[in-house]
N, C-alpha and C positions, 0 to 999 in steps of 0.2 A: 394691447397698448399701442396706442400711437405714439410717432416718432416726435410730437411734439407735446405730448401728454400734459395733461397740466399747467402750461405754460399761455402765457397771455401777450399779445402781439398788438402792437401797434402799430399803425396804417392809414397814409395818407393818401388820399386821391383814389376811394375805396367805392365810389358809387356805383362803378363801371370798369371795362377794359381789365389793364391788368393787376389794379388794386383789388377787383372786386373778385379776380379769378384768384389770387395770395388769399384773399380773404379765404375762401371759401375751400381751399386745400387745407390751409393750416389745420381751418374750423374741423374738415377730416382726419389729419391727424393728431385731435384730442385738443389745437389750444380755444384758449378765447379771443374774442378780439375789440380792440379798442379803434376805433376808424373815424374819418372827418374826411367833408368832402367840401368845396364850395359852392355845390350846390347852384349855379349862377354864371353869367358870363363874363367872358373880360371884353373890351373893343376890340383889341388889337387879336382875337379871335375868330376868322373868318365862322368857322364850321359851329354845330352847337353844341354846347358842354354841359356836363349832365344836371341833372336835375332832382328836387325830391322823390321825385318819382321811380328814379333810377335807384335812389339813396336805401329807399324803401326795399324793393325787391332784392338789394346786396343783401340787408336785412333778415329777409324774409327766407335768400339760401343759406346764407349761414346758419341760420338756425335750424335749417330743413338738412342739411348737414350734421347738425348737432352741437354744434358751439353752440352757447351765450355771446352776447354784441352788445356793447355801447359803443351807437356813432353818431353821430352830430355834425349839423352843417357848419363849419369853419374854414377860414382862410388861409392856408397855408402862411398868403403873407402877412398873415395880423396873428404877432406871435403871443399877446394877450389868450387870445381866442383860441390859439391851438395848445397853448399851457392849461387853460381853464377844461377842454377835452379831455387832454391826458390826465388831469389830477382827477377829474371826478371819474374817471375810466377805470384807474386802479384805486380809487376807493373803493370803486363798487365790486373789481374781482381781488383787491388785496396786492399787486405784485405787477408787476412787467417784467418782461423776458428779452422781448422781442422789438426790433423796432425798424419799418421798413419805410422809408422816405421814399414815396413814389410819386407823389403829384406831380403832374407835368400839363403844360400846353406844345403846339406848334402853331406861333403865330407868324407861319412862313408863308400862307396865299395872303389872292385877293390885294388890291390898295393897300392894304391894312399893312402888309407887310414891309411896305414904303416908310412906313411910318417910324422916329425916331424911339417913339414910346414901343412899339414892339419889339424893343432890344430893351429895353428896361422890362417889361414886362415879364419877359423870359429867364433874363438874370430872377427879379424878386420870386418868381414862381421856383424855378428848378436850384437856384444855388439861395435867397436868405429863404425859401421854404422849408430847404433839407436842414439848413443849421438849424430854423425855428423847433424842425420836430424834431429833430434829433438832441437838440439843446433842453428842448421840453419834456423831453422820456426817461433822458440817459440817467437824470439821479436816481429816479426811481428804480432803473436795473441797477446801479450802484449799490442802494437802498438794503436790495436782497442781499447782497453779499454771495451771489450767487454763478455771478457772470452774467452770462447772456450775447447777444448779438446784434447787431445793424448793417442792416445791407439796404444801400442808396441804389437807387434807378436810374443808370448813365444813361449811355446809349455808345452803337458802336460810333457816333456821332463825336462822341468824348474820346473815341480815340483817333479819330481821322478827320479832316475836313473839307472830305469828296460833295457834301451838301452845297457848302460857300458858293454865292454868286453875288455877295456883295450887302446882301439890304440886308436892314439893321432886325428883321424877324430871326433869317435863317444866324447871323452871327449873334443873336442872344441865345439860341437853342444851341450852336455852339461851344460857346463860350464858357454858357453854363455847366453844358453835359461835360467840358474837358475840367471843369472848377470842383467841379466835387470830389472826382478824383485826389486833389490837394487835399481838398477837407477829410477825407477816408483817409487817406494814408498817416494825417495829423491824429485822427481820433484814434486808430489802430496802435498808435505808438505809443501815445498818452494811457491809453488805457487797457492797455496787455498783460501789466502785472494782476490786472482784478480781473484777468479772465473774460473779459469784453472784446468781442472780435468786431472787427470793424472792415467791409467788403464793399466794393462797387459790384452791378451787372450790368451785363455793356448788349443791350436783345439787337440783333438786326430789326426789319419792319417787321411788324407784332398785327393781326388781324383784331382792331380794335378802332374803338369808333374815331381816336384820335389822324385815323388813317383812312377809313374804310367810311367817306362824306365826301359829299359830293367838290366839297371845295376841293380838298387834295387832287381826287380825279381831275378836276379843271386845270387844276396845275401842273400836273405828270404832262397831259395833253398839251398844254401852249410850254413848255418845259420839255421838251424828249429825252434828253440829255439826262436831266435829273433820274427819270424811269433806268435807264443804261444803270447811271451807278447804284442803283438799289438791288442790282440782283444778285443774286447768292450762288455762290459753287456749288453746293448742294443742292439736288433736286430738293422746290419746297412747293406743297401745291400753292396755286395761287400767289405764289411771291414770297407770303407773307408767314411767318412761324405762329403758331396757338398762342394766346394768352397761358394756358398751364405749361406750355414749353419751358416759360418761365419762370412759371411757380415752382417745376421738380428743380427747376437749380436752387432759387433760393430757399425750398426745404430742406435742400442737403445741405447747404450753408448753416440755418439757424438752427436744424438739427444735431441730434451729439456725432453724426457721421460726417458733420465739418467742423469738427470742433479744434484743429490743428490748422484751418484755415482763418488767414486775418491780412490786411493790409495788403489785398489783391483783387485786380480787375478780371473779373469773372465774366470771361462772352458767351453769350447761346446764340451765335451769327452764323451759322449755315456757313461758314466759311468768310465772311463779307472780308473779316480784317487782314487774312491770309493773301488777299489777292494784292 
């Protein structure tokens, strides 16, 4: 038996990086998964975001894994579009369980990051996307009568603001990642009597393509400073922690061995926040 056995998980921003490594742990330990990605780029996104292509092969490991998947290209921020996901998702496995708000950009290089829209961009992505999905799952865990869980994708960004250099990218990545915080601790309160845990994860830098593009490189480089504050206490190769680094936290969160966890900010930072 697996430690998620049965249980059916929803997941945004699952094409790639660290939605599509969640994906694919879960899918190991016994659940299914319900997933959306957008598939498509934004402007105010120097680097490139994923694609069907990408959407497909999440696809293709989770079921090579052994879960079942229904995922579909949607916008996090078109909350029509991520409602119309989640309802046909648990029609078709009966239930949800699980629900992990991870879609994210950085639309911190490049001009772009100049740009006033890149701080909107960032808010609608990381804070009205997390409410959209989380707003669009949670009746359906309600539904069961069974509990269940949600754990949002901060960053240790959301607890410190060593990024900040002023443009309106880096303070919507920000802004956002310290906003959901609010929103966790609000959902965790509200709905504890039914057994619904509600967690942030706060990853240092994560080896994923969000990071690991040439834009970012460009910017570490004409940026030195920024590179200084990214390193971690802990020896980590390359800088940067795994994508599953992430996933064993939040299995032991959405699993029954976090089930007395709720209403906390959860790091897997190599040390980042301690310093």
């Amino acid at each position: 038996m697996g430690r998620v056995e049965g249980k059916v998980a929803l997941i945004s921003g699952i094409a790639r990086g660290q939605g599509r490594s969640h994906a694919v742990k879960l899918a190991e330990e016994g659940a299914d998964i319900i997933g959306f990605d957008i598939c498509a780029q934004i402007d105010s996104v120097e680097y490139p975001m994923a694609t069907q292509e990408d959407l497909d092969e999440t696809i293709a490991l989770v079921e090579k894994a052994g879960g079942r998947i229904f995922a579909k290209v949607a916008d996090a921020r078109d909350r029509s579009a991520v409602q119309q996901v989640v309802d046909e998702g648990v029609a078709e496995f009966g239930r949800l369980d699980i629900i992990l708000a991870n879609a994210g950009i950085m639309a911190i290089t490049g001009e772009q990051r100049l740009r006033e829209q890149a701080f909107f961009d960032g808010i609608d992505v990381m804070l009205n996307g997390v409410y959209n999905t989380v707003r669009a799952g949670l009746p359906h865990i309600q539904a069961g009568g069974r509990g269940g869980s949600v754990v949002i994708t901060s960053s240790t960004a959301g607890l410190k603001g060593g990024l900040a250099d002023g443009n309106p990218g880096v303070l919507g990545y920000i802004a956002s990642k310290h906003a959901v915080v609010g929103l966790m601790r609000s959902w965790a309160n509200a709905h504890a009597a039914e057994s619904i845990r509600v967690n942030t994860v706060h990853p240092t830098g994560v080896a994923t393509p969000m990071i690991l593009n040439e834009a970012f490189g460009n910017y570490v480089q004409e940026f030195p400073k920024i590179a200084e504050n990214l390193q971690n206490p802990l020896p980590v190769p390359n800088g940067l922690i795994e994508p599953v680094d992430v996933s064993n936290t939040i299995l032991h969160l959405v699993s029954d061995t976090g089930r007395y966890i709720t209403g906390t900010t959860v790091v897997v930072d190599a040390g980042f926040t301690a310093r």
